[in-house]
OpenMM code with the backbone's topology and positions (N, CA, C; nanometers):
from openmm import Vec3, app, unit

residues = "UNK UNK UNK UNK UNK UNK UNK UNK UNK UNK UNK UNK UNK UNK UNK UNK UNK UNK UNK UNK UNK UNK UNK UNK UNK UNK UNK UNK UNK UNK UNK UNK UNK UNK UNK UNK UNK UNK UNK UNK UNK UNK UNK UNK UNK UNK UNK UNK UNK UNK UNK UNK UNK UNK UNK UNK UNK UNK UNK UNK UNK UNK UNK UNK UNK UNK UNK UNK UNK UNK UNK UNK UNK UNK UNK UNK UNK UNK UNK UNK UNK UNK UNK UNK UNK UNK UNK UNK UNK UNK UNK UNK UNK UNK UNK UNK UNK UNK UNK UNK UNK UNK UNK UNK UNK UNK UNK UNK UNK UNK UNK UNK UNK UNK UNK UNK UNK UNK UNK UNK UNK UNK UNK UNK UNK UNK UNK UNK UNK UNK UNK UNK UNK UNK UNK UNK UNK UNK UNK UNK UNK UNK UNK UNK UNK UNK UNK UNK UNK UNK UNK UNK UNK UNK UNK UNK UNK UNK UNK UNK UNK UNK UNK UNK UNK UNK UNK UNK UNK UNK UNK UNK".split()
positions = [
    Vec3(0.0827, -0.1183, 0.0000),
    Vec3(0.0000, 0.0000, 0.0000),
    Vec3(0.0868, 0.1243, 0.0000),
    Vec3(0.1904, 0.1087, 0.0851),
    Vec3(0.2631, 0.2377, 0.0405),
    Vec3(0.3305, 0.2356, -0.0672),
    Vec3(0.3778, 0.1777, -0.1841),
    Vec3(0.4155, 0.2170, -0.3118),
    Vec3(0.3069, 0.2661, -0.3783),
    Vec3(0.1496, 0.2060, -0.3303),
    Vec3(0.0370, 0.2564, -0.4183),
    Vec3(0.0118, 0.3686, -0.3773),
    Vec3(0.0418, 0.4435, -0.2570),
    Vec3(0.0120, 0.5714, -0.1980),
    Vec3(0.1398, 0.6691, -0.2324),
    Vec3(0.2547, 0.6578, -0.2628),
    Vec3(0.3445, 0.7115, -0.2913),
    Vec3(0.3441, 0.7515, -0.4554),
    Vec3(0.3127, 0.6502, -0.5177),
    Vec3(0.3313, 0.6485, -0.6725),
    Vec3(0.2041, 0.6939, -0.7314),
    Vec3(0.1112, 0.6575, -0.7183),
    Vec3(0.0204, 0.6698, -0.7853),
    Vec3(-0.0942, 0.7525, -0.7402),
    Vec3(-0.1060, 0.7992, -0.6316),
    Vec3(-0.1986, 0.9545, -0.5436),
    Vec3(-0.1313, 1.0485, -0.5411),
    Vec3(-0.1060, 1.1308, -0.5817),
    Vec3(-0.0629, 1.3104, -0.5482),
    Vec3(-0.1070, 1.3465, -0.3581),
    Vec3(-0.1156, 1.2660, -0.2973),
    Vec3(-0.1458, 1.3249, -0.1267),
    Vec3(-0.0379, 1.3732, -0.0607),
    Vec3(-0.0536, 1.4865, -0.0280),
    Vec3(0.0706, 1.5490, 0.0779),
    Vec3(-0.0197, 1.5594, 0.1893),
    Vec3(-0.1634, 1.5824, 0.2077),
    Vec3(-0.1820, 1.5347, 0.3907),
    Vec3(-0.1566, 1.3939, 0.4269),
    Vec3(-0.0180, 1.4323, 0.5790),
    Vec3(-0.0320, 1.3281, 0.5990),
    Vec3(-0.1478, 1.2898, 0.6852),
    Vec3(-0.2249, 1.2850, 0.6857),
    Vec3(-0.3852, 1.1980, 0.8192),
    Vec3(-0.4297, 1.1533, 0.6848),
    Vec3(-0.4377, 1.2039, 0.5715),
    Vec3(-0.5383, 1.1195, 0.4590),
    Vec3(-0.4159, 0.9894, 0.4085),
    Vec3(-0.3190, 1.0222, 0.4123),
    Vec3(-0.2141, 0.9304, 0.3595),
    Vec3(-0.1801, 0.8118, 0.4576),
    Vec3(-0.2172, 0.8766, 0.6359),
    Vec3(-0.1888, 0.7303, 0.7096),
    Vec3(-0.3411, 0.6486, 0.7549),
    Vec3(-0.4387, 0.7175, 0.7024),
    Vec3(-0.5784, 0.6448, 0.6477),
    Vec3(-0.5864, 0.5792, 0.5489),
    Vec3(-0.5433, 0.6085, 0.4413),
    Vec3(-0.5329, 0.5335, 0.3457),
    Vec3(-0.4663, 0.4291, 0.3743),
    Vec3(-0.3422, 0.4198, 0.4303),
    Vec3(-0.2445, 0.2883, 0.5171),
    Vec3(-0.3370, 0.2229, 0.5534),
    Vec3(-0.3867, 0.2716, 0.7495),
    Vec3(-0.4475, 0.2001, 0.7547),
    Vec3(-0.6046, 0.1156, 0.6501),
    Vec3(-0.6427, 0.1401, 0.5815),
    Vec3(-0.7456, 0.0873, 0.5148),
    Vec3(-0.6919, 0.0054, 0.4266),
    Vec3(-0.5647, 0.0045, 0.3594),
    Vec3(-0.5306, -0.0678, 0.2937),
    Vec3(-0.4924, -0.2108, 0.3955),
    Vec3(-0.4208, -0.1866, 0.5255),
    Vec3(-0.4038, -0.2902, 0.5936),
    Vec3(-0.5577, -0.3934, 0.6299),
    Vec3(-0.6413, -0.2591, 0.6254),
    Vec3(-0.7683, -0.3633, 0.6842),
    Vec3(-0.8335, -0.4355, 0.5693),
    Vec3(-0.7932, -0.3995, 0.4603),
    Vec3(-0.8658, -0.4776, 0.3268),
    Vec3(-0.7485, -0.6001, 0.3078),
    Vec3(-0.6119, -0.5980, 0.3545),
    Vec3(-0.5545, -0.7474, 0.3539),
    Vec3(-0.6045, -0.7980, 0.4946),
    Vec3(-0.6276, -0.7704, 0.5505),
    Vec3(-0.6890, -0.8296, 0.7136),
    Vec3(-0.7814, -0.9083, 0.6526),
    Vec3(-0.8944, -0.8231, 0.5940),
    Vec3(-1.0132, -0.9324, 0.5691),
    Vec3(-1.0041, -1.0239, 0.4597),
    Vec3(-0.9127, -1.0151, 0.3567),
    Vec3(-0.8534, -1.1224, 0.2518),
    Vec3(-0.7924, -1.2385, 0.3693),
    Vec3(-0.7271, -1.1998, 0.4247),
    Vec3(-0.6601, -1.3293, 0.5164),
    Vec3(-0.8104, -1.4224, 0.5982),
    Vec3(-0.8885, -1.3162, 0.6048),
    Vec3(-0.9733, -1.3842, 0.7020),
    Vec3(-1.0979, -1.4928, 0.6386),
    Vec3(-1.0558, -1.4856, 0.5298),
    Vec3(-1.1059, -1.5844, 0.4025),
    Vec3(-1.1324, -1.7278, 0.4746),
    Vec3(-1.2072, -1.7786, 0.4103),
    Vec3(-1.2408, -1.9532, 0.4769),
    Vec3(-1.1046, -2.0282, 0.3999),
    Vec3(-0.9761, -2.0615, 0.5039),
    Vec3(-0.9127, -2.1762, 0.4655),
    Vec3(-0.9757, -2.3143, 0.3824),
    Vec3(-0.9375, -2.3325, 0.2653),
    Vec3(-0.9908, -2.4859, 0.2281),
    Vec3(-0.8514, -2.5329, 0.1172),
    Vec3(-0.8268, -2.6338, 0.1830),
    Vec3(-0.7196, -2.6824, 0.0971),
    Vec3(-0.7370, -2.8004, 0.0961),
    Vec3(-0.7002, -2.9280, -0.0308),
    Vec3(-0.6870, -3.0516, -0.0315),
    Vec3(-0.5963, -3.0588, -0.1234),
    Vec3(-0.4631, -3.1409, -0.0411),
    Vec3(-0.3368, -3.1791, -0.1521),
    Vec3(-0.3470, -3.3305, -0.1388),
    Vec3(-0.2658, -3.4028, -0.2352),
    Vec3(-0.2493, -3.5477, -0.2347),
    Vec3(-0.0575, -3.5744, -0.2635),
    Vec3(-0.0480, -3.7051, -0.2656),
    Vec3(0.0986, -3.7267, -0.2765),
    Vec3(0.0497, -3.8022, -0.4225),
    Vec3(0.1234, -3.7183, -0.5296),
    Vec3(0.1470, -3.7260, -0.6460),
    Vec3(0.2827, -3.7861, -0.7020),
    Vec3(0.3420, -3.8556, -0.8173),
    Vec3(0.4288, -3.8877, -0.8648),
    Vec3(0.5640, -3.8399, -0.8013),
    Vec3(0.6853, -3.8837, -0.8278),
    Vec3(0.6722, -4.0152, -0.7800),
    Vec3(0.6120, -4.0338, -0.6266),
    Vec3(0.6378, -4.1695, -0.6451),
    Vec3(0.5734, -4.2524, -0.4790),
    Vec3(0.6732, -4.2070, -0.4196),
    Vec3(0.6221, -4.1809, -0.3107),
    Vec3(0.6919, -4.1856, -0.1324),
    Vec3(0.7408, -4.3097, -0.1155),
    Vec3(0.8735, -4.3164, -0.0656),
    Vec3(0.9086, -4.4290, -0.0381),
    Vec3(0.9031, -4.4120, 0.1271),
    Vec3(0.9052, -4.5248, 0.2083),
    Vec3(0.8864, -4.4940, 0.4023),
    Vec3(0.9268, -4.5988, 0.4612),
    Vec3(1.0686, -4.5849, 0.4960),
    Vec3(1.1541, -4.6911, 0.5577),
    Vec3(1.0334, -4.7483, 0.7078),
    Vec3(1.0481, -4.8565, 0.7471),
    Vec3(0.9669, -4.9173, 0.8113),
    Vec3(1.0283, -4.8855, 0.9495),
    Vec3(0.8931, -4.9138, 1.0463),
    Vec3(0.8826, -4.8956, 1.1945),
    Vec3(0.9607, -4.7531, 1.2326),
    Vec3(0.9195, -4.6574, 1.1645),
    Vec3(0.9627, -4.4997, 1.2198),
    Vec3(0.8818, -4.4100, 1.1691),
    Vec3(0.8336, -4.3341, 1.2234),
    Vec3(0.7150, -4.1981, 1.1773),
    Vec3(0.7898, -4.1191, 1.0907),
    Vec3(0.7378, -4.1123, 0.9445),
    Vec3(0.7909, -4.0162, 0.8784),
    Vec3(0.6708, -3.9124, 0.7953),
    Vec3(0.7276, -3.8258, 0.7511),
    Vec3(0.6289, -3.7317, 0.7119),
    Vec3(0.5889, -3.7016, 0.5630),
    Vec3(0.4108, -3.7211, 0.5353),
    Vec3(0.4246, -3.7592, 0.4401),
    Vec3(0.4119, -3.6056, 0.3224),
    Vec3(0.4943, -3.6200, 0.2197),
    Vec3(0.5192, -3.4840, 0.1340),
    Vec3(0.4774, -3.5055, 0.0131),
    Vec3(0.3175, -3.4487, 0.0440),
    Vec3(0.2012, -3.4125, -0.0564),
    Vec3(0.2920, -3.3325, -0.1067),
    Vec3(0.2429, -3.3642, -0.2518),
    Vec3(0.3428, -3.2495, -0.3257),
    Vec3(0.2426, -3.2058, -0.4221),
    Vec3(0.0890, -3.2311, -0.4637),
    Vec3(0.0332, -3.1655, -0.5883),
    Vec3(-0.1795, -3.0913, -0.4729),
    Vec3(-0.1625, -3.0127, -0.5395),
    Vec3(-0.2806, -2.9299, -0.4890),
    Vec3(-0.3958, -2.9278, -0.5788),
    Vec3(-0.4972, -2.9829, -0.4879),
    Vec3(-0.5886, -3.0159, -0.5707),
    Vec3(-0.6588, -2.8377, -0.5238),
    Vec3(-0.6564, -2.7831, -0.4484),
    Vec3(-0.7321, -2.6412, -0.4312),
    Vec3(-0.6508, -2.6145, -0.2721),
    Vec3(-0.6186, -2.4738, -0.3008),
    Vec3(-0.5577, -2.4150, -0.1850),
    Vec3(-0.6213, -2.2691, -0.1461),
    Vec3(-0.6920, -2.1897, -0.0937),
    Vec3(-0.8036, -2.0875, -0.1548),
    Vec3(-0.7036, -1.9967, -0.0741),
    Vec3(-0.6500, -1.9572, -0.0024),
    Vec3(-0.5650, -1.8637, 0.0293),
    Vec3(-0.3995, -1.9135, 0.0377),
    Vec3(-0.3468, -1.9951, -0.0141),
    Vec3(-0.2185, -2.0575, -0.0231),
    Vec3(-0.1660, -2.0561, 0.0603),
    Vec3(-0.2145, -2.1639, 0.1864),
    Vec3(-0.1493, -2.1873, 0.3134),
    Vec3(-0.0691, -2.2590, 0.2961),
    Vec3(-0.0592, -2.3990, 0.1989),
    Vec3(-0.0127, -2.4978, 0.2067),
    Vec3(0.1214, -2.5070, 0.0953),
    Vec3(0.2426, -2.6101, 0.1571),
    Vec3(0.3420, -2.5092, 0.0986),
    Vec3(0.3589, -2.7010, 0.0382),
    Vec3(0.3960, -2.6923, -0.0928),
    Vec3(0.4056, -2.8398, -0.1604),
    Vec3(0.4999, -2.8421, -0.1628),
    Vec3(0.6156, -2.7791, -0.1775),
    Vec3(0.7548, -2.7655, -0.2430),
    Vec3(0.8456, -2.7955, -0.1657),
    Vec3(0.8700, -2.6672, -0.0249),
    Vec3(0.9907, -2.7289, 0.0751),
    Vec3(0.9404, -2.8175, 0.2090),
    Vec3(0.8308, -2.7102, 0.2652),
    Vec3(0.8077, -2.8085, 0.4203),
    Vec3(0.6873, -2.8972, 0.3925),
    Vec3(0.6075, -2.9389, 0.2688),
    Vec3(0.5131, -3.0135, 0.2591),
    Vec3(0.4743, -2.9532, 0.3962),
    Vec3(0.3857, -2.8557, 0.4065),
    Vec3(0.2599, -2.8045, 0.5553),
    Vec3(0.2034, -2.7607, 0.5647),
    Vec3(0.1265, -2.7334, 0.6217),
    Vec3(-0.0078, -2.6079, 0.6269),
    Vec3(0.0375, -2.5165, 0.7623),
    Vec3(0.0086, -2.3953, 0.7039),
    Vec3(0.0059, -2.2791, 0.7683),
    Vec3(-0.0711, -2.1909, 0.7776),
    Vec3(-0.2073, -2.1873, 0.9132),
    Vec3(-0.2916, -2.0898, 0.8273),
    Vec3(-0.2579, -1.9726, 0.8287),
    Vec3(-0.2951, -1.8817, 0.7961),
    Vec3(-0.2725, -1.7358, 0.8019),
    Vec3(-0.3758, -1.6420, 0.8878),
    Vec3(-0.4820, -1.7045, 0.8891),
    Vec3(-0.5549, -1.6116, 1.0410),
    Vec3(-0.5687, -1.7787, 1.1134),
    Vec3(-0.6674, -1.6666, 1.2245),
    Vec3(-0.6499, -1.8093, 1.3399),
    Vec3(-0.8072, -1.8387, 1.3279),
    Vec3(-0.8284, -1.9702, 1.4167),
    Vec3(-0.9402, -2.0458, 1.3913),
    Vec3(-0.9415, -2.2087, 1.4160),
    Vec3(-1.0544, -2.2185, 1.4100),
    Vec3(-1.0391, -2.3857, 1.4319),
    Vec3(-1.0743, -2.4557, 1.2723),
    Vec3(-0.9974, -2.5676, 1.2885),
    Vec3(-0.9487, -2.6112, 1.1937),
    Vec3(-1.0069, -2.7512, 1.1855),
    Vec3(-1.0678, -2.8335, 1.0588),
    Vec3(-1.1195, -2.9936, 1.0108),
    Vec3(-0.9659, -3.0157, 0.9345),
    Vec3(-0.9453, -3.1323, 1.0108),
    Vec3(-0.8294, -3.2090, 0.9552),
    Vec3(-0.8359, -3.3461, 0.9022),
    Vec3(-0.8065, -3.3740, 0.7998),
    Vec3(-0.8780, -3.5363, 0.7335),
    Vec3(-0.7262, -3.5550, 0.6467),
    Vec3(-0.6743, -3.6741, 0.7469),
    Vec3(-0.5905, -3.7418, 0.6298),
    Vec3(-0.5948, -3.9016, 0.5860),
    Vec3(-0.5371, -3.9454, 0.4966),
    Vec3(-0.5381, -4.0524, 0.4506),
    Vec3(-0.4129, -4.1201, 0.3852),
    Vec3(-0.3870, -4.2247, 0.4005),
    Vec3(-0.2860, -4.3233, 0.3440),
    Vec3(-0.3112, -4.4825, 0.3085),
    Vec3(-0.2716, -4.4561, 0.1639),
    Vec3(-0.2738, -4.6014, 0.1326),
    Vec3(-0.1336, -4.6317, 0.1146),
    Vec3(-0.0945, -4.7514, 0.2117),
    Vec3(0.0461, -4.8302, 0.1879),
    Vec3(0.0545, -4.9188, 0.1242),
    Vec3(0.1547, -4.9476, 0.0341),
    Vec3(0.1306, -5.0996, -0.0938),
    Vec3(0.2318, -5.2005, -0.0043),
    Vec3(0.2209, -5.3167, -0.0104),
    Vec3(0.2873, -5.4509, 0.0054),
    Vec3(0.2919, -5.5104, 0.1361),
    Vec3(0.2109, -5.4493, 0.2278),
    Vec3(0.1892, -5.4555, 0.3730),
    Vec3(0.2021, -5.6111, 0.3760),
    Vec3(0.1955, -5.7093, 0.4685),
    Vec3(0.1418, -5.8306, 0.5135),
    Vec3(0.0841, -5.8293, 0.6127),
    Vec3(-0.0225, -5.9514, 0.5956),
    Vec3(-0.0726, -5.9673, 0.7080),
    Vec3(-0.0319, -5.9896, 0.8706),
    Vec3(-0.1125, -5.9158, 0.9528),
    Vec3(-0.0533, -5.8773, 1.0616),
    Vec3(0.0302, -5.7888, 1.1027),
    Vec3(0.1171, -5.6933, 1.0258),
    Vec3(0.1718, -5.5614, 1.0007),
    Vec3(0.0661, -5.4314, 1.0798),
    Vec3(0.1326, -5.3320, 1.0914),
    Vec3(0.0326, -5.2111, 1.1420),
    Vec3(0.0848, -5.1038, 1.0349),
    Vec3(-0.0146, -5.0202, 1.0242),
    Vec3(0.0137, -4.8993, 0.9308),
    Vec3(-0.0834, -4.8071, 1.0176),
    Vec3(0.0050, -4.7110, 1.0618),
    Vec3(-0.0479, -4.5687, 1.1217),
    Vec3(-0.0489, -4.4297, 1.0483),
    Vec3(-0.0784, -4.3687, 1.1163),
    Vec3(-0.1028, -4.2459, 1.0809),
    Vec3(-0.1233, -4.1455, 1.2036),
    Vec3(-0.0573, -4.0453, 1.1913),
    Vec3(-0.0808, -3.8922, 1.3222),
    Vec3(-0.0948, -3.7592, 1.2152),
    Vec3(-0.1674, -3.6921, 1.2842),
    Vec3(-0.1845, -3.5576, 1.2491),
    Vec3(-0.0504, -3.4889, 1.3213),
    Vec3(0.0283, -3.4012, 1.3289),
    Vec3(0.1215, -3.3080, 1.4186),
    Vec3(0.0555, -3.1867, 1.3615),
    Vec3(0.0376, -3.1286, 1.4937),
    Vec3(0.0564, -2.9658, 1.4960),
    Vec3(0.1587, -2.8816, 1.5664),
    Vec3(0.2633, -2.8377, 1.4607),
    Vec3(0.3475, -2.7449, 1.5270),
    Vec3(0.4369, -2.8463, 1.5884),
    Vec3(0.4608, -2.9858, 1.5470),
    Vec3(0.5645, -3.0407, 1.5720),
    Vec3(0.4779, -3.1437, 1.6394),
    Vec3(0.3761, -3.1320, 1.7227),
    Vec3(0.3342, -3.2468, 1.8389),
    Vec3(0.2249, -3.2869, 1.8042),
    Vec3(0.2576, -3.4221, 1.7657),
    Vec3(0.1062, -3.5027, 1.7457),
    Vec3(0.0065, -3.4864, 1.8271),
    Vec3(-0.1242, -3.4731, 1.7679),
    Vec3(-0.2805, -3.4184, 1.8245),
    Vec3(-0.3665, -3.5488, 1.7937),
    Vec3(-0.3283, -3.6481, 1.6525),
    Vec3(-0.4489, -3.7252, 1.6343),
    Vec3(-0.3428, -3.8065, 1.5800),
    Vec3(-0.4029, -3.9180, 1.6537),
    Vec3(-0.3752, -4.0868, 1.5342),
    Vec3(-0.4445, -4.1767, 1.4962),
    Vec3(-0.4033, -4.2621, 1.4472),
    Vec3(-0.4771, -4.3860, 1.3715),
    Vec3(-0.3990, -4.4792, 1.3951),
    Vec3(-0.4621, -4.6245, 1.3739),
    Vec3(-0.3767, -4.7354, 1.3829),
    Vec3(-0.4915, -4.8500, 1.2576),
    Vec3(-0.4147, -4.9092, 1.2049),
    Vec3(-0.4970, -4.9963, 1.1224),
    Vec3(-0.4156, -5.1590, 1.0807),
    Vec3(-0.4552, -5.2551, 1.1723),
    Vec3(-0.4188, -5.3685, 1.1552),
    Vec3(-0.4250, -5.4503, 1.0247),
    Vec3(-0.3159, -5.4744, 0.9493),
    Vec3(-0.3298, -5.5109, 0.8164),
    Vec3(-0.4154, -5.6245, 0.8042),
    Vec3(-0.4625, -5.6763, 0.7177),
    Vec3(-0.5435, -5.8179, 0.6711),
    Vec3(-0.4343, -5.8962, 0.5880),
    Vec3(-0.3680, -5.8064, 0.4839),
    Vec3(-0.2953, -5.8393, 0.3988),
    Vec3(-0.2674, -5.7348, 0.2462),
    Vec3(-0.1813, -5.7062, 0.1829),
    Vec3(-0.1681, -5.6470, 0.0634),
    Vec3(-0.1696, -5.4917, 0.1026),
    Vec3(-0.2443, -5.4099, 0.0168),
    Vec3(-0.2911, -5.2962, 0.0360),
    Vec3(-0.4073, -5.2433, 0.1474),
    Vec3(-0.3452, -5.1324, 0.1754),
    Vec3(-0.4589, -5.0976, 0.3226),
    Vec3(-0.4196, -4.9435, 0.3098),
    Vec3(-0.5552, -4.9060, 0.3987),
    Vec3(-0.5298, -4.7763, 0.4005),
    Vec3(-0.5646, -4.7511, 0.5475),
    Vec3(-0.5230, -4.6033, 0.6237),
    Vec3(-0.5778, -4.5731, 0.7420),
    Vec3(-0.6072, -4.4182, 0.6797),
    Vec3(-0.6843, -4.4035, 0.7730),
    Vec3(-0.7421, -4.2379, 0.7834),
    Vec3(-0.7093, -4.1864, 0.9364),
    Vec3(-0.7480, -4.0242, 0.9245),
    Vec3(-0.6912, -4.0208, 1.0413),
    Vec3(-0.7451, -3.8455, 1.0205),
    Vec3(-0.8199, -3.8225, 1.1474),
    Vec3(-0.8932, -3.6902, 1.1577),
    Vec3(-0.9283, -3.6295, 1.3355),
    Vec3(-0.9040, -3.4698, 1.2624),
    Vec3(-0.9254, -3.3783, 1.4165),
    Vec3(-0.9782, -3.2568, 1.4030),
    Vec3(-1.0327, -3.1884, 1.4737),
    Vec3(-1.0537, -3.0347, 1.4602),
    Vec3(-0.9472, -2.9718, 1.5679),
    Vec3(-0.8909, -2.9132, 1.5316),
    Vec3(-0.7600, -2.8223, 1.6516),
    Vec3(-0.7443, -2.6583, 1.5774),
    Vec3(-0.7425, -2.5763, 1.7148),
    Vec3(-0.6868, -2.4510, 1.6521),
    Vec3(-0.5409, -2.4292, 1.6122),
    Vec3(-0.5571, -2.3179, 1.5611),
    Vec3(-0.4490, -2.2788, 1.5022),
    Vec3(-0.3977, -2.1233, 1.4616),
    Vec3(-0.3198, -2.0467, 1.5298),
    Vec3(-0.3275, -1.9352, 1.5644),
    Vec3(-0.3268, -1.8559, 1.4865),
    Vec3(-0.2564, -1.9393, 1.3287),
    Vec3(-0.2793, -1.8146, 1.2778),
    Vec3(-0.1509, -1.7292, 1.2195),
    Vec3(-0.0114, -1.7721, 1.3028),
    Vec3(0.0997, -1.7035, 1.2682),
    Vec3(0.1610, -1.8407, 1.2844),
    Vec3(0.2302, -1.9024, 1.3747),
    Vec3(0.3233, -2.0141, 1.3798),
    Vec3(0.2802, -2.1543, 1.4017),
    Vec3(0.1323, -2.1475, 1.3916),
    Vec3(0.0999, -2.3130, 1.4208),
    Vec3(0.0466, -2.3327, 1.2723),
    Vec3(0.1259, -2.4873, 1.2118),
    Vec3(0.1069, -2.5652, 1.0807),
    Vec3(0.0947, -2.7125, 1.1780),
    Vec3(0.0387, -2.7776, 1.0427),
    Vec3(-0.0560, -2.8862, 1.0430),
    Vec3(0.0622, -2.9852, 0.9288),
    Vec3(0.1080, -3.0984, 0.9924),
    Vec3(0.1917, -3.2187, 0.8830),
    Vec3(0.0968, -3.3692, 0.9084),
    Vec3(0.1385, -3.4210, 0.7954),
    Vec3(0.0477, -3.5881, 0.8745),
    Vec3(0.1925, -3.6945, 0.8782),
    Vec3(0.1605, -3.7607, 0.9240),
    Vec3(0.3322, -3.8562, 0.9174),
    Vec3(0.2438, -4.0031, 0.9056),
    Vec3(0.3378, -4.0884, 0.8870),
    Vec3(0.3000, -4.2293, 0.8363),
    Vec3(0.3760, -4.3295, 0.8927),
    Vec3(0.3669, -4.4431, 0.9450),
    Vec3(0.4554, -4.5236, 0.9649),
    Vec3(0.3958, -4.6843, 0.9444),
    Vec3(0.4772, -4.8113, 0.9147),
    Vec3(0.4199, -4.8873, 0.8875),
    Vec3(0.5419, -5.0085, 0.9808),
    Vec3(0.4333, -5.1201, 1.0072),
    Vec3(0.5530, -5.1998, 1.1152),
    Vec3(0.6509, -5.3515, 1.0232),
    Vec3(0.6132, -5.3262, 0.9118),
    Vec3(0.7582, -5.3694, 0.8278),
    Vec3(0.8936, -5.3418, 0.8132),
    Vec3(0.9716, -5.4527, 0.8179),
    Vec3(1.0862, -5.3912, 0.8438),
    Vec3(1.1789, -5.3321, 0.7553),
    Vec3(1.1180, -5.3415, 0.5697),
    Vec3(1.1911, -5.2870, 0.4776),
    Vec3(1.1342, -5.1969, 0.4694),
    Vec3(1.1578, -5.1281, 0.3431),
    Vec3(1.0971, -5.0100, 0.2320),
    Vec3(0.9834, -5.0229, 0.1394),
    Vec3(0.8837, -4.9710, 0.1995),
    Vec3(0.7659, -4.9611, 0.1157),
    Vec3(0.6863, -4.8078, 0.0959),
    Vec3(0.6299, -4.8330, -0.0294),
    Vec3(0.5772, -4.7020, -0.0892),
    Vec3(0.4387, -4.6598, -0.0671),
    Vec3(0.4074, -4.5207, -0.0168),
    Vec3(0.2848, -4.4806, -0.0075),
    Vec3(0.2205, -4.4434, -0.1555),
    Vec3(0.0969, -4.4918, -0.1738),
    Vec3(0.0051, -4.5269, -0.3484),
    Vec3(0.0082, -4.3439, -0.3586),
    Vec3(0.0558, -4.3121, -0.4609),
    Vec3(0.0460, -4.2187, -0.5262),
    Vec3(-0.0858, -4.1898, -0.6104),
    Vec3(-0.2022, -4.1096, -0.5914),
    Vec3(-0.3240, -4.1187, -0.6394),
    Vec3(-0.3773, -4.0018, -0.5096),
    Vec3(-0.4869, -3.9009, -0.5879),
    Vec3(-0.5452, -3.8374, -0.5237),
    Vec3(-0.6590, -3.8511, -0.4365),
    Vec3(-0.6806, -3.9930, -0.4669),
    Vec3(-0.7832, -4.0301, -0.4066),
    Vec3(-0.7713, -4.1427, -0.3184),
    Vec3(-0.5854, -4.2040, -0.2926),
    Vec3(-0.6117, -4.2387, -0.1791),
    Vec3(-0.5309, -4.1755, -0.0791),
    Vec3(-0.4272, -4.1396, -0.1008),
    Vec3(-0.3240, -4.0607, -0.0536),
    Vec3(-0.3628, -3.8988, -0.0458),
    Vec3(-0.4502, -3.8582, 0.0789),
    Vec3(-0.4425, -3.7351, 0.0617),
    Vec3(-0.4420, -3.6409, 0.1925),
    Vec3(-0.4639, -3.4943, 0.2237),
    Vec3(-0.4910, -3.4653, 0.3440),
    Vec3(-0.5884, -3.3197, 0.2476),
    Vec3(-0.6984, -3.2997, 0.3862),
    Vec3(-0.7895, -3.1753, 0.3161),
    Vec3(-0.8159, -3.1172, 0.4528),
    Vec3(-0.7942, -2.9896, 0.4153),
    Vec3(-0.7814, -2.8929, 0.5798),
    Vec3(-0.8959, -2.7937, 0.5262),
    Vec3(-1.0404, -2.7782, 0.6235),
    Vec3(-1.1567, -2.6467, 0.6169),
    Vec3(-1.1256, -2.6020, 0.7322),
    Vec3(-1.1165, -2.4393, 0.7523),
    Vec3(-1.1332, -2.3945, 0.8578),
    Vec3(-1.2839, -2.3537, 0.8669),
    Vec3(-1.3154, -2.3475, 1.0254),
    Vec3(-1.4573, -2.3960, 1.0025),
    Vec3(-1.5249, -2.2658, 1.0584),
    Vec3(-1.4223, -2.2086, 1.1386),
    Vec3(-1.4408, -2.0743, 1.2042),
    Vec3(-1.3122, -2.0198, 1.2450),
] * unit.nanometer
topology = app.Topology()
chain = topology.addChain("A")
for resn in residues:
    res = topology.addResidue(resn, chain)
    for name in ("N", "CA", "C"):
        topology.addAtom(name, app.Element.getBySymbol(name[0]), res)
């Protein structure tokens, strides 16, 4: 706002020039205060997830991000930008499981897991889900999901938007 108030208005009062500031600040205030809705998935290639350790899973393609909280590229996370309470829904499908194996799932906020899942294999492919509502302030609290599976090699999380995904509404 101040390059647009400098460059492009002729104003030498300053009270109309630090009104104009403020109003410009309050018209990004209420852009931020937009309804969060994002749903990303883990897209090409597959995740690979060394066994029996929580790792984090890095959605990398955006199916809709409405104020671009969610960052695909370096920290795979969500960040909202105002505060509020938050619907958290994730999902994982793991390929080559065996029977009797576990495949989990946690929500972390801000580093500390809030929600998990646990899902006892049958055999082959399985999926767990895994959901919470938690606030979020708004400046430094983000939202990751992590994955872990109780095999002891290397196996890949299914790349597909529809099973591999996480979708964050803020609800207020």
């Amino acid at each position: 706002m101040e390059t647009l108030v400098k460059e492009q208005l002729p104003i030498t009062d300053p009270v109309l020039k630090q009104e104009l500031m403020e109003y410009g600040k309050a018209i990004n205030e209420l852009l931020k205060s937009g309804q969060s809705r994002v749903r990303v998935y883990r897209g090409a290639p597959t995740q690979v997830i060394v066994g029996e350790d929580w790792r984090k899973v890095e959605f990398n393609v955006e199916d809709f991000d409405s104020l671009s909280e969610y960052d695909h590229v370096t920290n795979h996370r969500f960040t909202a930008i105002s505060a509020g309470y938050c619907m958290v829904v994730g999902q994982i499908l793991m390929l080559g499981l065996a029977a009797g194996e576990v495949l989990g799932a946690k929500i972390y906020k801000s580093g500390v897991h809030i929600a998990q899942s646990y899902y006892n294999v049958v055999a082959g492919t399985n999926c767990v889900n895994v959901s919470d509502v938690t606030y979020l302030n708004g400046t430094t609290d983000f939202i990751e999901l992590f994955v872990m599976h109780s095999n002891a090699g290397i196996l890949n999380i299914h790349s597909s938007s529809i099973s591999t995904f996480m979708a964050i509404h803020r609800l207020s």
